[in-house]
C-alpha positions in Angstrom: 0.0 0.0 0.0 3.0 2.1 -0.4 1.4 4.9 -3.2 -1.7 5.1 -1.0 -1.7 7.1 2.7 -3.4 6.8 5.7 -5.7 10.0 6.7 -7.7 8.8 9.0 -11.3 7.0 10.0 -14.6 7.2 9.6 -16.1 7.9 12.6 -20.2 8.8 12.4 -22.7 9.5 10.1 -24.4 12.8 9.5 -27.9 13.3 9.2 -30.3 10.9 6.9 -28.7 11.7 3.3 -25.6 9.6 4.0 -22.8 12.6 4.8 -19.8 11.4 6.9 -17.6 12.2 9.1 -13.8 11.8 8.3 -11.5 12.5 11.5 -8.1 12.9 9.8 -4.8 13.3 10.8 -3.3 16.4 8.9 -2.6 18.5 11.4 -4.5 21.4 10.8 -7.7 22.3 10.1 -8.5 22.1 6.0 -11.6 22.0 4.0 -9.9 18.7 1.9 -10.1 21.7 -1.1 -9.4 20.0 -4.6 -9.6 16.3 -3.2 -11.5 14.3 -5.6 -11.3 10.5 -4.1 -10.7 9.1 -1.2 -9.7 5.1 -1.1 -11.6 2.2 1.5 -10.0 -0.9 1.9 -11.3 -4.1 2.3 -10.1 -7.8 4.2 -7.4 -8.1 1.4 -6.4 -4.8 1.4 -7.6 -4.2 -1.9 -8.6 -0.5 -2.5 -11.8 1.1 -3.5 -12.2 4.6 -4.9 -15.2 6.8 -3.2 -15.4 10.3 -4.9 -16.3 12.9 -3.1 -19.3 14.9 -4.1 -18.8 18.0 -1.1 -16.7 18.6 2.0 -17.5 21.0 4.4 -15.1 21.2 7.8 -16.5 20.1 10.8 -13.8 20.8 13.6 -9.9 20.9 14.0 -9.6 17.3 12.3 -12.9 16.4 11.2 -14.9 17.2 8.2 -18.6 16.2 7.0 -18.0 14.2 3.9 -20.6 13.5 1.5 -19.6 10.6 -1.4 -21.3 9.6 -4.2 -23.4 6.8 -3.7 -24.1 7.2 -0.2 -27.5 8.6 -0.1 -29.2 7.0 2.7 -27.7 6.7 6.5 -28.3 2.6 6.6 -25.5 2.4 3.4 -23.4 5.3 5.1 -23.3 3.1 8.2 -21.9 0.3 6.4 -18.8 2.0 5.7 -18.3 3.8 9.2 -15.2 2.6 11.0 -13.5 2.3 7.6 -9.8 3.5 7.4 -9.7 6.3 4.9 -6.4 6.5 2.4 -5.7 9.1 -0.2 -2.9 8.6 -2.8 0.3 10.2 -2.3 0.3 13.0 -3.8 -2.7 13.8 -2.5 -1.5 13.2 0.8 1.6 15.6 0.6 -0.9 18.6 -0.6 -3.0 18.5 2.4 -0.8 17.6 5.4 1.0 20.1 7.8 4.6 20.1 7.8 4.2 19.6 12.0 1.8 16.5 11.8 3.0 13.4 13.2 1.4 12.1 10.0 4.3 14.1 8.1 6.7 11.7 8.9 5.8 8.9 7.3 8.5 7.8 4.5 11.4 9.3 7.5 13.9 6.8 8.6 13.7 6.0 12.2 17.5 6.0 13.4 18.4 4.9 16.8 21.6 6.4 17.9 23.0 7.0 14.1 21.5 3.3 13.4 18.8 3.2 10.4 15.8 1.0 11.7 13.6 1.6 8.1 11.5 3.4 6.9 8.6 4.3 9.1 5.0 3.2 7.0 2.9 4.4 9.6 2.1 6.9 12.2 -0.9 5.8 15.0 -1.5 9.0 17.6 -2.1 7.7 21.1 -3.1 10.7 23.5 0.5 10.7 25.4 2.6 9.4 22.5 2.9 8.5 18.9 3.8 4.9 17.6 5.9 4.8 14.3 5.2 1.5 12.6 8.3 0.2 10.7 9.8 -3.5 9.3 12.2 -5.3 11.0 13.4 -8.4 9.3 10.2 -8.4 7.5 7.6 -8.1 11.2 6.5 -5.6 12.3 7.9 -3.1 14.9 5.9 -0.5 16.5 8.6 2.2 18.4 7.3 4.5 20.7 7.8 8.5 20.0 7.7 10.8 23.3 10.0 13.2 25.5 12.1 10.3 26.3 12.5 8.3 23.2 12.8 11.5 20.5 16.2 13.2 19.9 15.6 15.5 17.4 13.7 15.2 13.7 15.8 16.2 10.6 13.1 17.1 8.0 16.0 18.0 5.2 17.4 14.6 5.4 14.0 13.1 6.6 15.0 11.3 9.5 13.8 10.6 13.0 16.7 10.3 15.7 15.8 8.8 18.7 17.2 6.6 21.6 15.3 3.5 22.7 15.5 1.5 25.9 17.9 -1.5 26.3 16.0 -4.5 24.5 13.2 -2.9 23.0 14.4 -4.1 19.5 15.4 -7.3 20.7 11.5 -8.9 20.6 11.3 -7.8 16.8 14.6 -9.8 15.8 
């Protein structure tokens, strides 16, 4: 799923003509202005386009969605608690420089040591998780006061320094 990103969910629906809401991860507030599709996944992680009929912003990180298709609440519920992805250009138009989000496609570098690439970003209220690939399994590294060094957005890397063993259960 590399050319597709991760925005967010879809958490409710809005009133009876099948409008959504998106909670997304950009970073900023942003009416989605020019977006034409947004991408649903399914058990095999096969992706299907949704085009968007009208946005309209909601709060800080949610917007009312409304997709063609989805007239009626009962097929607007089907879809809710769907991950949403947009393609990777899209992605890069719409997301703040200062969202965790941002940092997906960094390297994750433990005291000058490249981990990989970090594929995905999940926001937990008192840290983030950066999902990378260790060996081929997956490793999810914690990001907080303690673990972050610094972040080098010209060379696209995340320094930080982990605890003693932490790597050893994804080796």
């Amino acid at each position: 799923m590399n050319e597709y990103r991760n925005i967010g969910k879809l958490v409710a629906v809005y009133g009876f003509k099948g409008d959504v809401v998106l909670q997304h991860h950009f970073g900023k507030k942003t009416s989605l202005k020019g977006l034409e599709t947004i991408f649903l996944s399914n058990k095999e992680d096969a992706m299907f386009p949704y085009f968007i009929q009208q946005i309209k912003i909601k709060s800080e990180n949610e917007v009312y969605i409304k997709l063609e298709g989805i007239d009626s609440k009962e097929i607007a519920e089907k879809i809710l608690k769907k991950e949403v992805w947009i393609t990777d250009a899209d992605f890069h138009k719409y997301v703040h420089s200062t969202a965790p989000a941002s940092f997906v496609g960094f390297h994750l570098l433990d005291e000058g040591v490249d981990l990989g690439e970090i594929v995905e970003v999940i926001e937990l209220p008192h840290q983030l998780l950066c999902k990378i690939f260790i060996k081929n399994n997956e490793a999810l590294i914690p990001l907080h006061d303690e673990t972050l060094k610094k972040i080098d957005k010209k060379n696209k890397q995340v320094h930080v320094v982990l605890p003693d063993g932490l790597l050893d259960i994804y080796q």
